[in-house]
MIVEXDREN-770152 format. One record per residue (C-alpha): x negated, y negated, z; residue number from 1. Coordinates in steps of 0.5 Angstrom, whole numbers, plus 500, padded with zeros to 3 digits. Example, Ala and Ser with C-alpha at 12.3 -4.5 7.8 and 13.67 -1.06 7.14 Angstrom:
<nodes>
- X,Y,Z,pos
- 475,509,516,1
- 473,502,514,2
</nodes>
This chain:
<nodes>
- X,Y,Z,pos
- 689,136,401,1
- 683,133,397,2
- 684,127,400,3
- 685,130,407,4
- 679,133,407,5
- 675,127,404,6
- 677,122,410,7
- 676,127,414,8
- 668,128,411,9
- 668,121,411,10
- 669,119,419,11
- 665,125,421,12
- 659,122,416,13
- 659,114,419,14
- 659,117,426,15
- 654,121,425,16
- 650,116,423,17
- 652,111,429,18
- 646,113,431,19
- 649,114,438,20
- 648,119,443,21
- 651,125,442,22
- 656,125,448,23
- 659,119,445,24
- 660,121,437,25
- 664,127,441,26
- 668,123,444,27
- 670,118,438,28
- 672,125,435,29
- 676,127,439,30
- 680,121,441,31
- 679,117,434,32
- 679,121,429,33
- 683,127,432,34
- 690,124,432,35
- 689,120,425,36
- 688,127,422,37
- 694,130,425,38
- 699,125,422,39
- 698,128,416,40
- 698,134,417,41
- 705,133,420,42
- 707,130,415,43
- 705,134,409,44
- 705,141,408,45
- 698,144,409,46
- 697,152,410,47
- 693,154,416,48
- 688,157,412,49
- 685,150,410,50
- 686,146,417,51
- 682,152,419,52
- 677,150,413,53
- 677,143,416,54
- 676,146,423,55
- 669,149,421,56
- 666,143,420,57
- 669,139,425,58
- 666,145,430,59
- 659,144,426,60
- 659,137,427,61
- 660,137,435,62
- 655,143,436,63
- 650,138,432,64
- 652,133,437,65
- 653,137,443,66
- 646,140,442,67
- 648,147,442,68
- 646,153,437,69
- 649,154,431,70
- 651,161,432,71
- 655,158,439,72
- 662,161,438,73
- 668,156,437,74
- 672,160,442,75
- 666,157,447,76
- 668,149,445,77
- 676,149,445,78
- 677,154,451,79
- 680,151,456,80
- 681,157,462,81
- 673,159,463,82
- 668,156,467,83
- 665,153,461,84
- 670,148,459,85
- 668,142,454,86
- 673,136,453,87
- 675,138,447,88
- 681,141,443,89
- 681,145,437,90
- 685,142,431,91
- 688,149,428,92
- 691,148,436,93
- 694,142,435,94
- 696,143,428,95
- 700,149,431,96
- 703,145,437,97
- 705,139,433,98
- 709,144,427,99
- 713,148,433,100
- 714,141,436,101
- 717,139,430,102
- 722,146,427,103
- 725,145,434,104
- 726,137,434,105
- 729,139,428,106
- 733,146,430,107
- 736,142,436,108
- 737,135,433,109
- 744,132,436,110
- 745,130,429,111
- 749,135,426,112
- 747,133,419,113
- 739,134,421,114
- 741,141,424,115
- 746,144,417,116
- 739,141,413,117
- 735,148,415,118
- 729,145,413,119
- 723,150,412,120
- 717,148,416,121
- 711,151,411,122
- 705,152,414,123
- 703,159,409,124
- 703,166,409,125
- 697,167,415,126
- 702,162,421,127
- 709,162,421,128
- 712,156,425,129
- 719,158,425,130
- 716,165,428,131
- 711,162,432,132
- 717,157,436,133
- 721,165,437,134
- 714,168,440,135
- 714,163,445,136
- 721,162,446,137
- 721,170,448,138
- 715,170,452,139
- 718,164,456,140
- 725,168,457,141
- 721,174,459,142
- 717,169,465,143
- 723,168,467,144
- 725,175,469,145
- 717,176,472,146
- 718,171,476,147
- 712,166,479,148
- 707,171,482,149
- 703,171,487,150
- 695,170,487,151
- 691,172,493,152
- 693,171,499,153
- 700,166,497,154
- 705,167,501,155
- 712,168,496,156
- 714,161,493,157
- 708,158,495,158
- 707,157,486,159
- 711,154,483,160
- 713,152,475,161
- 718,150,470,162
- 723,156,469,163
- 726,156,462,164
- 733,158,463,165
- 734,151,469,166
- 730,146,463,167
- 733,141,459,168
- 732,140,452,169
- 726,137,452,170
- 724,141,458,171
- 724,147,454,172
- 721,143,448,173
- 715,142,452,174
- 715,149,455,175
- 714,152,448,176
- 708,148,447,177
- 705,150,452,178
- 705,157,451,179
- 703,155,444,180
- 697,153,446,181
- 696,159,452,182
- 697,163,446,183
- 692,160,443,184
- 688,161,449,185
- 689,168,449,186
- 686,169,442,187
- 680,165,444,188
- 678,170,449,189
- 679,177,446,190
- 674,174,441,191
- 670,171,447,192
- 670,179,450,193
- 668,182,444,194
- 662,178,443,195
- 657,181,449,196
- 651,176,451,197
- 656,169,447,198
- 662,172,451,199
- 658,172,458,200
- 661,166,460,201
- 666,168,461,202
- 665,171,468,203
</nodes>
């Protein structure tokens, strides 16, 4: 984890002093040095706690770029379902998604020797992957049963989406991770309500 870390501070200090303009460092950040971080992550057990740890100075160093106040919630730099949206995505978000994709890449694997393994995925006490992919699973199985519905003014069957019980193996794979990242969503929006005049843009 020292080591994660230390690479970690090191990308975020030479491109602080690339002596580019803000927008830019962002976009390093988020197209640099994000994927390389979640290799490791993937591949060695790493509780929530500390991903969420290197969070915070990832979110310090893009409100230093992005000018904004430091008391400027996280909730307003990840989110992804309000008015103000920003191009960027948070690394507990993606350490979340990539764990699910691989319980269940193992869990269903054609190999019958990689399924009889059972290996654990760790990721702490605060976060279970295992338990996270059985939410998702049931919220999915639950839409099916809500069915797709209409907003507005729509007629019946104007929306359509993906349903769990029609979808293929990797169908459902990508459909669990993405009601990982709603989840995700919907936790930064009850912080975002609680905060009266930081979660104003939320209208």
């Amino acid at each position: 984890m020292g080591e994660v870390q230390e690479q970690l501070v090191e990308w975020l200090t030479k491109i602080d002093k690339s002596g580019l303009p803000g927008r830019y460092k962002a976009w390093i950040y988020q197209h640099g040095v994000l994927p390389r971080i979640l290799w490791p992550l993937l591949v060695y057990e790493f509780p929530l706690s500390k991903v969420e740890a290197l969070e915070r100075k990832i979110s310090a160093c893009l409100r230093r770029w992005l000018g904004v106040p430091r008391s400027f919630s996280s909730s307003g730099l990840y989110s992804t379902g309000t008015k103000l949206q920003l191009p960027m995505k948070a690394l507990t978000e993606e350490y979340k998604v990539t764990k699910t994709r691989q319980v269940m890449t193992l869990r269903d694997s054609k190999d019958a020797k990689v399924r009889g393994a059972k290996v654990k995925i760790r990721t702490g006490r605060k976060w279970k992957a295992e338990e996270a992919v059985k939410e998702a699973e049931t919220r999915l199985k639950h839409s099916v049963i809500v069915g797709v519905t209409a907003v507005g003014r729509q007629g019946f069957g104007m929306t359509t989406k993906p349903r769990w019980d029609t979808a293929n193996e990797k169908g459902r794979r990508e459909l669990v991770q993405q009601e990982i990242r709603q989840m995700e969503e919907d936790s930064r929006n009850v912080k975002a309500v609680g905060m009266k005049q930081q979660g104003s843009w939320l209208n």
